[in-house]
Every structure is written in structure tokens, then in C-alpha cells.
C-alpha positions as CSV (number, residue, x, y, z in Angstrom):
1,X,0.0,0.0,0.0
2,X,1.5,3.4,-0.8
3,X,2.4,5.3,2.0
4,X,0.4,8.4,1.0
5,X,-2.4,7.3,1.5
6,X,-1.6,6.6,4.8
7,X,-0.5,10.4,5.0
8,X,-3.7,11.4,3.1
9,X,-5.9,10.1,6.0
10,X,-3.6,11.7,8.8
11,X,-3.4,15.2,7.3
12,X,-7.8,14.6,6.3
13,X,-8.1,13.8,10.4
14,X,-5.9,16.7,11.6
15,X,-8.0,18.9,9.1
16,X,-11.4,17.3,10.3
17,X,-10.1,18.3,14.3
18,X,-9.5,21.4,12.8
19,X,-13.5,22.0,12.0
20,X,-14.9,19.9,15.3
21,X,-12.9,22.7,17.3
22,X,-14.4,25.6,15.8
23,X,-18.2,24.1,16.7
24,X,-17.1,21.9,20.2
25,X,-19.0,23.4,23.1
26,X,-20.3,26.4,21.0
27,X,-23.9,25.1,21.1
28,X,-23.5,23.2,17.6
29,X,-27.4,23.0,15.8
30,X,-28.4,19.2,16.2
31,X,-30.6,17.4,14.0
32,X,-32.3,13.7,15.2
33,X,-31.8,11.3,12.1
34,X,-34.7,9.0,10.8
35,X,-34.9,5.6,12.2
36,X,-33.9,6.5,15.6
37,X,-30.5,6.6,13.9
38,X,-29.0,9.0,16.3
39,X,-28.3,12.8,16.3
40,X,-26.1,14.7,13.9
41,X,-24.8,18.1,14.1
42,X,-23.4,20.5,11.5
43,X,-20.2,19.9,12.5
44,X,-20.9,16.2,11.7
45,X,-22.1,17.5,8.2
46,X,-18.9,20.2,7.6
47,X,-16.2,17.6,8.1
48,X,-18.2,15.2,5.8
49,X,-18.3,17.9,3.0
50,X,-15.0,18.8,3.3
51,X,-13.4,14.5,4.0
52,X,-15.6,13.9,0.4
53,X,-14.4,16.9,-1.3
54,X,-10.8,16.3,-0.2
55,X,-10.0,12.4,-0.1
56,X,-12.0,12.1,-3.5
57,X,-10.4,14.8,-4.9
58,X,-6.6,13.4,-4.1
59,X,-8.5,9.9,-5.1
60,X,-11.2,10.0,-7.5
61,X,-10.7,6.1,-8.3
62,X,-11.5,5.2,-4.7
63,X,-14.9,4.6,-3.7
64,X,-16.5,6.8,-1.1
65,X,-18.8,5.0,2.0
66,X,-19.4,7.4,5.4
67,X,-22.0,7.5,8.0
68,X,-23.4,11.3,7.1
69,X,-23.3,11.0,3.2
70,X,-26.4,9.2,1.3
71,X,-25.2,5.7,0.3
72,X,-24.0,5.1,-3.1
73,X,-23.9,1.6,-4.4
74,X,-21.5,2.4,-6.9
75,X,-18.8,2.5,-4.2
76,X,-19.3,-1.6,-4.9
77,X,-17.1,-1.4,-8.1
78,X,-14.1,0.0,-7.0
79,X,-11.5,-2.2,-5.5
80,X,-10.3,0.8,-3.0
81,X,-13.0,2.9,-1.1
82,X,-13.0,5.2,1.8
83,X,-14.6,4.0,4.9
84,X,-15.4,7.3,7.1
85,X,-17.5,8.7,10.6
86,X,-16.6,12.1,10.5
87,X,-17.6,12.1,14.0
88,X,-17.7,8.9,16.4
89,X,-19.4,9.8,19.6
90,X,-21.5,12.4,18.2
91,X,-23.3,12.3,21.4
92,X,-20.5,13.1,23.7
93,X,-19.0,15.9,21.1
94,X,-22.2,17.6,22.1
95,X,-22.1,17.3,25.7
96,X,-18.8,19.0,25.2
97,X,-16.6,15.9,26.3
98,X,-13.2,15.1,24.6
99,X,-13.6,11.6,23.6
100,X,-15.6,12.1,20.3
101,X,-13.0,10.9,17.7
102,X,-12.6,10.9,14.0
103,X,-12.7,7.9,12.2
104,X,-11.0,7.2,8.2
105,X,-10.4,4.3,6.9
106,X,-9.3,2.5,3.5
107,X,-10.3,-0.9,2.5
108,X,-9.1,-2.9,-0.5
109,X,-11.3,-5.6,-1.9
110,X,-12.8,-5.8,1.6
111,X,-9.9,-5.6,3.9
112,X,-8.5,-2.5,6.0
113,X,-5.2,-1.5,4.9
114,X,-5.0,1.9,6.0
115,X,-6.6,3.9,9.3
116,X,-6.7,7.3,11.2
117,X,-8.2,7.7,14.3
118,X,-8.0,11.0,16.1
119,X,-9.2,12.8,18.8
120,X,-8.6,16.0,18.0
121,X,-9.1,17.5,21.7
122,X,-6.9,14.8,23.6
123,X,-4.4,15.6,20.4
124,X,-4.2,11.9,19.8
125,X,-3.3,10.5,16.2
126,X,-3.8,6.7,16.2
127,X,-2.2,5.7,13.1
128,X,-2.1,2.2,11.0
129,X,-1.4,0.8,7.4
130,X,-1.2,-2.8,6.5
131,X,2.6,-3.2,5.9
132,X,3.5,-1.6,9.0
133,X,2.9,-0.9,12.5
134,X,0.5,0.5,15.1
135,X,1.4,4.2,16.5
136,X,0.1,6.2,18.8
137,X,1.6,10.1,18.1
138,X,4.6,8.1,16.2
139,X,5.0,5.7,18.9
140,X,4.4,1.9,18.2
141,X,1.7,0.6,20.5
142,X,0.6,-2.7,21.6
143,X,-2.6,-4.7,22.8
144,X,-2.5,-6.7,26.1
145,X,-2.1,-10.6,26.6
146,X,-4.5,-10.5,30.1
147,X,-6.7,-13.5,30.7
148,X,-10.0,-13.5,31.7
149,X,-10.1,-13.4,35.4
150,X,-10.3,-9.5,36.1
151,X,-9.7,-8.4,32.2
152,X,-11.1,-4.9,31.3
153,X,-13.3,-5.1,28.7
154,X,-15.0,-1.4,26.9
155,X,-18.8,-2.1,26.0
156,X,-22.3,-0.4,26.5
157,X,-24.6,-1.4,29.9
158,X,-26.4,-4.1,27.3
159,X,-23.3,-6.2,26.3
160,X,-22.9,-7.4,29.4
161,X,-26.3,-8.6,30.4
162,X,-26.6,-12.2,31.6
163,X,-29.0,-13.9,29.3
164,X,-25.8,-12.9,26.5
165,X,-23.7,-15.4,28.2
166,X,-23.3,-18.7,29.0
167,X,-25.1,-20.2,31.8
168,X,-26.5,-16.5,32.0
169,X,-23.6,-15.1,34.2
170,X,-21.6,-12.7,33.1
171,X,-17.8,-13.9,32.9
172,X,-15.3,-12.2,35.7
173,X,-14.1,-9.4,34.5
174,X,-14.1,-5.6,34.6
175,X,-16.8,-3.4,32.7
176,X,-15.9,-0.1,31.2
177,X,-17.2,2.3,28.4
178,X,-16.0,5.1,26.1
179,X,-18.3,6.8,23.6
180,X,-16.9,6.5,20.2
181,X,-16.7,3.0,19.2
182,X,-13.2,3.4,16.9
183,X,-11.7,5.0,19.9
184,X,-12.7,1.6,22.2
185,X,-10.9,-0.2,19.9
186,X,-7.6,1.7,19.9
187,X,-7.5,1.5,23.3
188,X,-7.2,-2.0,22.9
189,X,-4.4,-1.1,20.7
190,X,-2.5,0.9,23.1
191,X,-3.1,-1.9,25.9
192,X,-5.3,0.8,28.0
193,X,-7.9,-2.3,27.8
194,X,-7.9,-5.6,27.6
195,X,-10.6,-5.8,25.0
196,X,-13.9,-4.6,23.5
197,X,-16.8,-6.1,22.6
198,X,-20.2,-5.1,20.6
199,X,-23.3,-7.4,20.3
200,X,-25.5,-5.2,18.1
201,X,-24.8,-4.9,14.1
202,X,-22.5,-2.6,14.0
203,X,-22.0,0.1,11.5
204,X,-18.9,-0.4,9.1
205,X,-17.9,3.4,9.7
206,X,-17.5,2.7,13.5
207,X,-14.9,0.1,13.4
208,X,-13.2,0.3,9.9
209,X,-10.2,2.2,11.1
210,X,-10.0,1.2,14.8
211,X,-10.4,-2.8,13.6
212,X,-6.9,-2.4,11.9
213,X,-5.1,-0.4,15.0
214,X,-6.3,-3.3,16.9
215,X,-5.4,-6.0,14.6
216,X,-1.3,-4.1,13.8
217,X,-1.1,-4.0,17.8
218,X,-1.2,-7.5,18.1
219,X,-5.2,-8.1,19.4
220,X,-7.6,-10.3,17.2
221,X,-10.1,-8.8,16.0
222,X,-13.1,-10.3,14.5
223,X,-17.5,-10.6,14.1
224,X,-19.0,-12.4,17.3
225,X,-18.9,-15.4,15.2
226,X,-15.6,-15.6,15.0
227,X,-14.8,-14.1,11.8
228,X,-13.0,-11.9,10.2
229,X,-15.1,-8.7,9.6
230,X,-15.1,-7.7,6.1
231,X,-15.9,-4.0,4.7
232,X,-17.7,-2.7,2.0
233,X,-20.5,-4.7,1.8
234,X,-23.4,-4.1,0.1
235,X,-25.4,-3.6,3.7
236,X,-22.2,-1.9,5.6
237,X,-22.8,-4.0,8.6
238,X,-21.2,-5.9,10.6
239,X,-22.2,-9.4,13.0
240,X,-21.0,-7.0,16.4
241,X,-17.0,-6.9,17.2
242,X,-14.4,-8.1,19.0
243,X,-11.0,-7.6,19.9
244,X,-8.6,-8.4,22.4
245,X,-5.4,-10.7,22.8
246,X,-5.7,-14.0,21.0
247,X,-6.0,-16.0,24.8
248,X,-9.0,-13.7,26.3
249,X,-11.1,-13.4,22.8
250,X,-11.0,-16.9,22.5
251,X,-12.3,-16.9,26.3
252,X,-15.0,-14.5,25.4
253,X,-16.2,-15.6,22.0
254,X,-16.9,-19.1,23.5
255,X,-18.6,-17.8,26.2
256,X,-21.4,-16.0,23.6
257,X,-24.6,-17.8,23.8
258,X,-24.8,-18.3,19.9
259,X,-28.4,-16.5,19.8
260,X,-26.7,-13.7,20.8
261,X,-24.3,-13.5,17.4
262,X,-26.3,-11.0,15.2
263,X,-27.5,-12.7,11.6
């Protein structure tokens, strides 16, 4: 993979911090999306215009998928698209907290090979492409090898509900949560946590980027049924996700009750 487009995304993340800055805690206009699909804010919709005009102008061959721009199923026939949430955590962004993040990806004929993550108010770059390393602000980073007993594992309240698991009890470990989903999952990159887990379909734009930090920092990283996730699908979701160290998702995964694997 060339490295530019791994510099494409960083420079397209610093310049989408650049924009959430000017609107954080200044009373942003929010708009509820159909569906129950969540709130968006015009700062959501001013990095989007400005991510599309900019990544497809440096790549017009590359196909364009993101959570805040209408889907396009010609995105399908290109073998390289852009995988993009201009904001992750939209919620806390608005509540003015700093762990909203920005999240770019690149996938190649389904596979990740280039990621960005940033939070642009913690001035954290997580940074990843297929042929290298994971970096945290330039410095390689590295997911735990804990085992289950006591593990600390990022999720919403519902993941870890007993009827979930086996037996219906929860395994022993340690519950914690962070708002932006890509962000979870780098911090199982830098070894802050011991794993994440999401039981709902999840949203390619969500864990595009963060999947492959995880994956380059050593965690495995795959659907709740033990796959490997795969982007750019004609429906952009995903069977839930999880990473962790190759020991503790194996722990987990088996301790799924399979109803609780989304189709």
C-alpha cells in the first residue's frame, strides 16, 4: 500500500479536528436522524463535506462509504473505497466531552489496509497501514495478553447482560465504556484495555479504522462469530466486534450464547 495514503488520512483527520474545534462546546445546531439513527450536528455534516471533497479529490478512483453522506452503491465497483465517521461519539461531542473521535479508513477488496483515528481534543493521532505498524503520536503501541479473570473489557450497559452469556452469568471481568466506538478499539491497541466487545450490528464506519489499529497492535479482531469482519459490503454491517489478545477473545467468544451473534 502506498504510504500516502496513509499520510492522506492523517493530514484529512488533523483537518477534520481542525473544523470539530471551531463548533465543540459552542452550542452546535443538532438534528435527530430517521430511524432513531441518532443525532447529527453541522459539525458532523462540515467535516463530511470537506473529508468527500478532499480524499475524492486526491483519489477519484477510490470509492466513497461514510455515515453522514447518502449511500452510493456504486462504491461496490471500486476495488479501493473510503470507509469514514466524520464524528464517532456524536453524542458526547455535544455534551462537550473530549472523547468524540474521527474515524477514516481504506479498504481494498474488503480488507482494512490503512486507518486514522484522532481525537482531536486529547491531540491523539492513532495511526495504522497494512505493511507496517501501530502508532500512537509516532509511537508503536501494543494490545495486552490478560486473561479472563479481572480483564477490562470497553462495552455499553447491554453487552454485558446475563441472558448474553453462558449459563446467564456474566464472565469475571471488569466493565468499562467510552463513547466512540473506533476509539474503544484503539485502546485495545495501546493496551489501556484488555478488549472490547459489541453485540448489536455494527456500523462499518465505526470500526473500519479502529479494527486495523487493533489488529497491527497485536489483538484479534473479528464478528461475534468468529470471523473476520469484512468491509464494503453491500449492507455496511457488521455481525457485532471483538477484539482483544488471542488467549481472552477466545475466552469470550466461547462464552457468547450463539443467539446472541447478530444474523
Amino acid at each position: 500500500m502506498p504510504e500516502t495514503d496513509l499520510n492522506l488520512l492523517r493530514d484529512a483527520a488533523l483537518a477534520s479536528g481542525d473544523i470539530a474545534r471551531k463548533f465543540w462546546k459552542k452550542d452546535p445546531d443538532v438534528t435527530d436522524k430517521p430511524d432513531g439513527a441518532g443525532p447529527v450536528t453541522e459539525a458532523d455534516l462540515a467535516i463530511d463535506r470537506m473529508l468527500h471533497a478532499d480524499l475524492r479529490a486526491a483519489r477519484p478512483d477510490y470509492g466513497w462509504l461514510s455515515e453522514e453522506t447518502e449511500d452510493d452503491n456504486a462504491r461496490l465497483s471500486h476495488d479501493r473505497v473510503f470507509i469514514i465517521d466524520p464524528i464517532d461519539g456524536t453524542r458526547a461531542f455535544i455534551n462537550g466531552e473530549k472523547s468524540f473521535s474521527h474515524s477514516l479508513a481504506i479498504a481494498e477488496k474488503g480488507e482494512v489496509i490503512a486507518a486514522a483515528v484522532y481525537l482531536p481534543m486529547r491531540d491523539e493521532m492513532y495511526l495504522a497501514h497494512r505493511d507496517g505498524t501501530a502508532t500512537l503520536n509516532g509511537a508503536t503501541i501494543q494490545a495486552t495478553s490478560a486473561n479472563m479473570q479481572g480483564a477490562t473489557v470497553l462495552g455499553t450497559k447491554n453487552n454485558f447482560a446475563a441472558q448474553h452469556w453462558q449459563h446467564d452469568e456474566m464472565p469475571p471481568i471488569e466493565r468499562h465504556f467510552r463513547s466512540s466506538l473506533a476509539w474503544r478499539l484503539c485502546l485495545i491497541a495501546q493496551g489501556r484495555f484488555d478488549a472490547m466487545i459489541t453485540i448489536r450490528p455494527t456500523w462499518e464506519w465505526d470500526v473500519a479504522a479502529g479494527s486495523l489499529i487493533a489488529q497491527l497492535a497485536g489483538a484479534t479482531v473479528t464478528d461475534l462469530a468468529g470471523g473476520q469482519a469484512r468491509f464494503n459490503n453491500a449492507h455496511p454491517k457488521l455481525r457485532g466486534m471483538l477484539a482483544a489478545g488471542p488467549g481472552l477473545h477466545q475466552d469470550l467468544i466461547t462464552r457468547l450464547k450463539p443467539e446472541s451473534v447478530p444474523d
